[in-house]
MISEMAR-966934 format. One record per residue (C-alpha): residue number from 1; x, y, z. Coordinates in steps of 0.1 Angstrom, whole numbers, plus 5000, padded with zeros to 4 digits. Example, Ala and Ser with C-alpha at 12.3 -4.5 7.8 and 13.67 -1.06 7.14 Angstrom:
<pts>
PT/num/c1/c2/c3
PT/1/5123/4955/5078;
PT/2/5137/4989/5071;
</pts>
This chain:
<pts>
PT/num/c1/c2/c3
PT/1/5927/5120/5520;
PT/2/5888/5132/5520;
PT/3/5897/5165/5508;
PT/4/5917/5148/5481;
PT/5/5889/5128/5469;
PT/6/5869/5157/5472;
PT/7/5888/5173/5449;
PT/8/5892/5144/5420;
PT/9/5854/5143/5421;
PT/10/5851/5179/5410;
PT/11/5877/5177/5383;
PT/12/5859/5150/5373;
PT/13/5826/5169/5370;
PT/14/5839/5196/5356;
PT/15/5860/5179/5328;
PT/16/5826/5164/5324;
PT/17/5808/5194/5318;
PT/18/5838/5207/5293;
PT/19/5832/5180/5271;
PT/20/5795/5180/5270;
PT/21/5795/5219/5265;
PT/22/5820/5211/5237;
PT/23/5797/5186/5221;
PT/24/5768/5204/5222;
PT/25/5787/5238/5201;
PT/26/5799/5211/5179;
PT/27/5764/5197/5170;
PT/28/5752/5237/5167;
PT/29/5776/5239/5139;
PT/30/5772/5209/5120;
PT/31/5732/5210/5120;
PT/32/5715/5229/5090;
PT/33/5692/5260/5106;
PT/34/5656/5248/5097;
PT/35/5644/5265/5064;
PT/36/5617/5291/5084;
PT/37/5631/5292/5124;
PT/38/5604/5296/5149;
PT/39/5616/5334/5166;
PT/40/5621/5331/5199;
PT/41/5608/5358/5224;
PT/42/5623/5383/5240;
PT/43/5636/5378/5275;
PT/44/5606/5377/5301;
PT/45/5576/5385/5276;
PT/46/5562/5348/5278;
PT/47/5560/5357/5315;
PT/48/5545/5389/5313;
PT/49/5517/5372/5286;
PT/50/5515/5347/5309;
PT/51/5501/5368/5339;
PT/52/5481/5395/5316;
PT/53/5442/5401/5322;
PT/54/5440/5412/5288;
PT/55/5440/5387/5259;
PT/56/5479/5391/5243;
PT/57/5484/5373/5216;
PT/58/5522/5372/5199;
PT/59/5523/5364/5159;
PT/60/5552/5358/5138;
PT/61/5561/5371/5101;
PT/62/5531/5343/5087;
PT/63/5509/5350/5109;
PT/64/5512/5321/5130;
PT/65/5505/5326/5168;
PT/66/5540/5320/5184;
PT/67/5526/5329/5221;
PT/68/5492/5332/5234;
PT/69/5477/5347/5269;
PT/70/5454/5322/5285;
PT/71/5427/5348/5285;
PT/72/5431/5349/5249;
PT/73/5421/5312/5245;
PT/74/5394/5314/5266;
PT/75/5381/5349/5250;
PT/76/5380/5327/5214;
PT/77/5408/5347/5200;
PT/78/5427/5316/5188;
PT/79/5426/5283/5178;
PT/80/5455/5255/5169;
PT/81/5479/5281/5165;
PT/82/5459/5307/5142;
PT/83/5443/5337/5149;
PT/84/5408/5337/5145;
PT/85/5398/5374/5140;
PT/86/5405/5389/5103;
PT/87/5400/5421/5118;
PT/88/5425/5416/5136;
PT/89/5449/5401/5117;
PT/90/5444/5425/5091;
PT/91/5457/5452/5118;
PT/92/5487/5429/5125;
PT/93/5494/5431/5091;
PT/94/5494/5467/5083;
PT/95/5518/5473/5119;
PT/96/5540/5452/5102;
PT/97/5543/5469/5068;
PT/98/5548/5500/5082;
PT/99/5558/5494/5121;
PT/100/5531/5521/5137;
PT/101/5516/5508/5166;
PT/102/5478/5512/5161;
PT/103/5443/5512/5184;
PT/104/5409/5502/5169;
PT/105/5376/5499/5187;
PT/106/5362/5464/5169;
PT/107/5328/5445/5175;
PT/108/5338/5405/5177;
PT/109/5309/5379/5176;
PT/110/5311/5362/5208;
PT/111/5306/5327/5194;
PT/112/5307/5309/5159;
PT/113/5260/5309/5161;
PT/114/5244/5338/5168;
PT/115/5245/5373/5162;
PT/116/5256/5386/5193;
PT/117/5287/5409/5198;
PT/118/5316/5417/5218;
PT/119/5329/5454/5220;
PT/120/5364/5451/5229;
PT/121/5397/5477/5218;
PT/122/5421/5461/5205;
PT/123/5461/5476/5205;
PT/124/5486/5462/5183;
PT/125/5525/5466/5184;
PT/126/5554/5451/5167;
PT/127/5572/5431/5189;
PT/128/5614/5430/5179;
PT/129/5622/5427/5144;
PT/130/5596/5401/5132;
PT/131/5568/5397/5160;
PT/132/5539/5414/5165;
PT/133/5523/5417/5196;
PT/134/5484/5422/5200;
PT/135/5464/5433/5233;
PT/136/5424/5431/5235;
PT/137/5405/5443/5260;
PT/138/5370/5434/5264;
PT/139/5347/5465/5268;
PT/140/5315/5452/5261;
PT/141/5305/5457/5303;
PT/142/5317/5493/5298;
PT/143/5300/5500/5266;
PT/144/5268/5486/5282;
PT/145/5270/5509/5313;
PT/146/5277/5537/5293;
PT/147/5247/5529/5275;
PT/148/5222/5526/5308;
PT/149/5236/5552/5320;
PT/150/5224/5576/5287;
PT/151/5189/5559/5287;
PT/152/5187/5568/5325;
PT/153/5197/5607/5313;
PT/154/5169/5609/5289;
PT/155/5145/5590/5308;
PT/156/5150/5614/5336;
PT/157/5151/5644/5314;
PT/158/5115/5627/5299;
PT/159/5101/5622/5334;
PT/160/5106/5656/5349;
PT/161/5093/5675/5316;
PT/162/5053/5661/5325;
PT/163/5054/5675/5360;
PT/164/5076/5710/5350;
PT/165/5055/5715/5321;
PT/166/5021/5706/5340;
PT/167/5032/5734/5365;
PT/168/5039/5759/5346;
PT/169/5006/5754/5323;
PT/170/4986/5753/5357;
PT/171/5005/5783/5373;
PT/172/4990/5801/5338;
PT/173/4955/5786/5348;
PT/174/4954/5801/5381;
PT/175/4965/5835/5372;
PT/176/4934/5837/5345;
PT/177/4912/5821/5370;
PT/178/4918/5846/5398;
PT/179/4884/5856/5400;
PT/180/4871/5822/5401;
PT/181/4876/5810/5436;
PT/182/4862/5770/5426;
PT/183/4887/5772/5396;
PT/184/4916/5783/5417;
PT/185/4909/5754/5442;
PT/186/4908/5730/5418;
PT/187/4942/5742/5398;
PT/188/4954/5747/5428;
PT/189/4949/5712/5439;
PT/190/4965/5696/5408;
PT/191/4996/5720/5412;
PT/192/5001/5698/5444;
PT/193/4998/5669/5430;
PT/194/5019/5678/5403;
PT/195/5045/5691/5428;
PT/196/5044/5660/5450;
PT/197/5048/5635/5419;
PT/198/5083/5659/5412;
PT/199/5094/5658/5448;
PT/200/5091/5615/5444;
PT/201/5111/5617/5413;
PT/202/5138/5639/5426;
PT/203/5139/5618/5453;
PT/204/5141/5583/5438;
PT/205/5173/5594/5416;
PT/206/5188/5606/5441;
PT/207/5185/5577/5462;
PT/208/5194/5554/5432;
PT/209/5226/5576/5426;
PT/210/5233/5572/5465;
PT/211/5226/5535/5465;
PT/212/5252/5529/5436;
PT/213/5280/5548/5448;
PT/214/5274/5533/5483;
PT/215/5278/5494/5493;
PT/216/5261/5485/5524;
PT/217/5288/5457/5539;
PT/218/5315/5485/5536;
PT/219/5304/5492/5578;
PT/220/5276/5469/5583;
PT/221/5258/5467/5615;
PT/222/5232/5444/5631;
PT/223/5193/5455/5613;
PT/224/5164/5443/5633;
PT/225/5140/5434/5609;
PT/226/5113/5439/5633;
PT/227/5121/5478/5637;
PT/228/5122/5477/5594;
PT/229/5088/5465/5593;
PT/230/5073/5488/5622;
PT/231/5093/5514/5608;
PT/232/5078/5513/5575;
PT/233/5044/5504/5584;
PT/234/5039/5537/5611;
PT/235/5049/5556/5577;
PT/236/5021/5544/5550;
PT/237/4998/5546/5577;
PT/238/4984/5577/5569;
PT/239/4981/5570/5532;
PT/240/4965/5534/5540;
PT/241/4940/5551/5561;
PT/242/4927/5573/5540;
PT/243/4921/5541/5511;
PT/244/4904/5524/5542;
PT/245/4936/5501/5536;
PT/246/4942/5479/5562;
PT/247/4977/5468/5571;
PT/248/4989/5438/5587;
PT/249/5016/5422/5600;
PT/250/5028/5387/5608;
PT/251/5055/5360/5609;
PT/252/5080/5355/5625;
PT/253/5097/5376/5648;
PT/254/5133/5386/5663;
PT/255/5150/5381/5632;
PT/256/5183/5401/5621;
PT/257/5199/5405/5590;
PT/258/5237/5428/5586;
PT/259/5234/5452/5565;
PT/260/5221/5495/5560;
PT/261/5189/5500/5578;
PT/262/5182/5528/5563;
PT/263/5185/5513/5531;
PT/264/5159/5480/5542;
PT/265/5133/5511/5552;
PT/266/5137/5529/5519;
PT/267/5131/5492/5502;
PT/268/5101/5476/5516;
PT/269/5084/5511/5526;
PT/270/5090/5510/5484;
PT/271/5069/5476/5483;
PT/272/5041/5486/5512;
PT/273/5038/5521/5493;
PT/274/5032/5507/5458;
PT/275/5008/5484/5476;
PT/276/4988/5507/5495;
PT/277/4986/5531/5464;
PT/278/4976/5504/5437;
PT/279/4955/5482/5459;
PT/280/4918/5489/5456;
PT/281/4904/5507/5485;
PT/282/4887/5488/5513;
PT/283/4916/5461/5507;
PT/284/4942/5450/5532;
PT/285/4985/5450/5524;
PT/286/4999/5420/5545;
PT/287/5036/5420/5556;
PT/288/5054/5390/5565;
PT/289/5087/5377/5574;
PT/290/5101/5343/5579;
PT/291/5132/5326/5584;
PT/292/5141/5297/5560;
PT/293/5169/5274/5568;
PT/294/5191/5271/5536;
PT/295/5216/5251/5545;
PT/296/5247/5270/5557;
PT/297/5229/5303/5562;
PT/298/5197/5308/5567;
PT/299/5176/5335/5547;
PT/300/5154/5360/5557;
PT/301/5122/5362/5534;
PT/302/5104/5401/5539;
PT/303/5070/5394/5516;
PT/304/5045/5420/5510;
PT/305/5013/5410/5492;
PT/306/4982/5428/5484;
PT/307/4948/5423/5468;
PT/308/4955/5446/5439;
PT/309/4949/5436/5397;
PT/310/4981/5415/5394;
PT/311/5004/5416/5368;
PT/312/5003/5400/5336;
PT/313/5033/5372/5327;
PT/314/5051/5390/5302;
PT/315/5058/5423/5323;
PT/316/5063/5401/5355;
PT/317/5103/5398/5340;
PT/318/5107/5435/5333;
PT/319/5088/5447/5367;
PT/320/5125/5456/5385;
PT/321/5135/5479/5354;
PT/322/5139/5512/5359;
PT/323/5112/5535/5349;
PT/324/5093/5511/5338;
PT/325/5054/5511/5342;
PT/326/5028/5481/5342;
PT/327/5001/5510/5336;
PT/328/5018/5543/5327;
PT/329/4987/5561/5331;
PT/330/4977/5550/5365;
PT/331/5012/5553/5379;
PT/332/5015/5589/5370;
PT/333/4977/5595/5381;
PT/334/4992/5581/5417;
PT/335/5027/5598/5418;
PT/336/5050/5569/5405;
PT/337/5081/5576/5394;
PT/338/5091/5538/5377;
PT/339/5123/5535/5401;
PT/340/5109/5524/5433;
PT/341/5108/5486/5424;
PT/342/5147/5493/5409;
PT/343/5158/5507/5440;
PT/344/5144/5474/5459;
PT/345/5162/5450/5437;
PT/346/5194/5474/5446;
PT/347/5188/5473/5479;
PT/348/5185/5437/5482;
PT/349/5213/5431/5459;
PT/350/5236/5452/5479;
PT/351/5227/5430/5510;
PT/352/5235/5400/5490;
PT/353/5201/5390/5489;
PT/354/5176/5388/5461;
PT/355/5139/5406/5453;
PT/356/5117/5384/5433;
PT/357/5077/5385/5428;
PT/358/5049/5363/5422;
PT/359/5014/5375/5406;
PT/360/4985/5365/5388;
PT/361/4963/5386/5370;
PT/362/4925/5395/5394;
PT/363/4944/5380/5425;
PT/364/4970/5403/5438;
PT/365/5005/5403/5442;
PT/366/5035/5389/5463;
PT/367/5068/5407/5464;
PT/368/5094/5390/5482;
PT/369/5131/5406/5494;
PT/370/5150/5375/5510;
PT/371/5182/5384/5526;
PT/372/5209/5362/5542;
PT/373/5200/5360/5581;
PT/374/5227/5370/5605;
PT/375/5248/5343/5619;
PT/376/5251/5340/5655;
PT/377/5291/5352/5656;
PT/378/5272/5386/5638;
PT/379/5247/5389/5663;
PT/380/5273/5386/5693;
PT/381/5295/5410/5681;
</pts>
């Protein structure tokens, strides 16, 4: 008896389903097609669009958007259905007069104010029989790296010509000033310096070169900032000693950050060099740590002031750029190369951390690396 029953239920259900299947190829017949049918997509491409990184758009033959990524609505590609790039809908157009998919490299404002620009490289496809499909990428990150990475070719190129050159003029110097024994001294002397400021230089790019192809939390270990500190302190001794610098040391102590510690070294002995050197003589360079309690994790501040000029407001913004110079003149007279402040910031970035300064112009100057303090599960590990 049940499995009879069971059995009338599912002839009922399925007579069910042959009349509704019935009625609904019945009403397909009898109703009109609209006058300009909306083409549907091909099987699985609103999935694919769905899931891009890129910004896909999809138009059909009136250039209406039929299918749009959600990258490409937040990129300000389109709005209600329309795309809002004539660039780009002019290279819609000509794929679908001749049906060649075409590339272009296109600059896109990046808002409706303002002149700024996107780059971005746009591909364009046709997409069935009436669609056309359109992929932009933007490459404005790309184009920009490519671009700092030219200026820091010719800047390098720039900087090693005034020490090469100065060499070789001196070298010339000494060899018609071989019968003057004060002469030779003296040329001789600047040859050094002019040999030491190219030693820096070759030395600072290829530290910044290591520092971006190498991320310091890839195999992190503990860093006592006390050994950073007494590190780089035993190593501009000499140089502070001979300015009748006096360095000092304070704060407090037993702190640990995880990072490189070769990398923390390279980046305050940076800020205690650039102190010692452009600090009047007699003066004294003070380093100082503290811990600050941020909340979640605390932050380790590494601060190293000095009682030199200052720096003026405008170039306080621009200080962490490479190459560049407050006072071009004296920075060469003292050996700087211009990336010693850009390998801090990359240092402290690469810890997670920040570099920051504060200065006023006759008073001296504070630069600060703060750095996120090693939690206790870090420190018993």
């Amino acid at each position: 008896m049940l499995l009879a029953g069971l059995a009338g239920i599912v002839g009922i259900l399925i007579g069910a389903a042959a009349a509704m299947s019935y009625r609904a190829s019945l009403r397909e017949h009898l109703t009109p097609p609209p006058a300009n049918p909306t083409p549907l997509l091909p099987s699985g491409v609103a999935d694919v669009l769905a899931v891009l990184r890129s910004s896909a758009v999809v138009l059909d033959r009136d250039d209406r958007v039929v299918r749009a990524s959600p990258a490409a609505y937040s990129f300000g590609l389109v709005r209600n259905q329309a795309l809002l790039s004539e660039d780009l809908l002019d290279l819609a157009r000509r794929v679908r007069r001749d049906g060649e998919i075409r590339e272009a490299e296109l600059e896109m404002p990046r808002g409706r104010f303002g002149t700024a620009t996107r780059s971005v490289l746009a591909r364009v496809a046709p997409l069935g029989s009436s669609l056309i499909l359109l992929l932009v990428e933007d490459h404005t990150e790309a184009r920009r790296v490519d671009e700092v990475r030219r200026d820091f070719v010719a800047n390098v190129s720039h900087e090693l010509k005034t020490p090469v050159g100065a060499m070789a003029l001196l070298a010339e110097a000494l060899l018609d000033a071989a019968d003057d024994p004060e002469a030779v001294r003296r040329f001789a002397g600047r040859v050094q310096h002019e040999s030491d400021r190219l030693s820096r230089l070759v030395r600072d790019v290829i530290e910044l070169s290591r520092l971006q192809g190498h991320d310091p939390l890839d195999s992190p270990s503990l860093v006592s900032i006390d050994e950073v500190v007494a590190d780089v302190v035993d190593r501009s001794r000499l140089t502070a000693e001979a300015r009748r610098i006096t360095l000092v040391c304070g704060g407090v102590r037993g702190v640990k950050v995880t990072g490189d510690a070769r990398q923390l070294v390279t980046a305050i002995g940076n800020l205690v060099d650039n102190a010692v050197r452009y600090g009047p003589e007699g003066s004294r360079v003070a380093v100082a740590t503290e811990l600050v309690d941020e909340g979640a994790q605390a932050v380790v501040e590494i601060s190293v002031t000095d009682e030199g000029p200052g720096i003026a407001e405008p170039e306080r913004d621009r200080i962490f750029e490479r190459f560049y110079r407050v006072d071009s003149a004296r920075s060469r007279e003292t050996g700087g190369t211009g990336l010693g402040l850009s390998i801090v910031k990359h240092v402290a970035a690469g810890h997670g951390g920040e570099a920051t300064v504060w200065s006023a112009e006759g008073t001296g100057s504070t630069f600060t690396v703060r750095l996120p303090a090693a939690t206790m599960t870090e420190e018993s590990t």
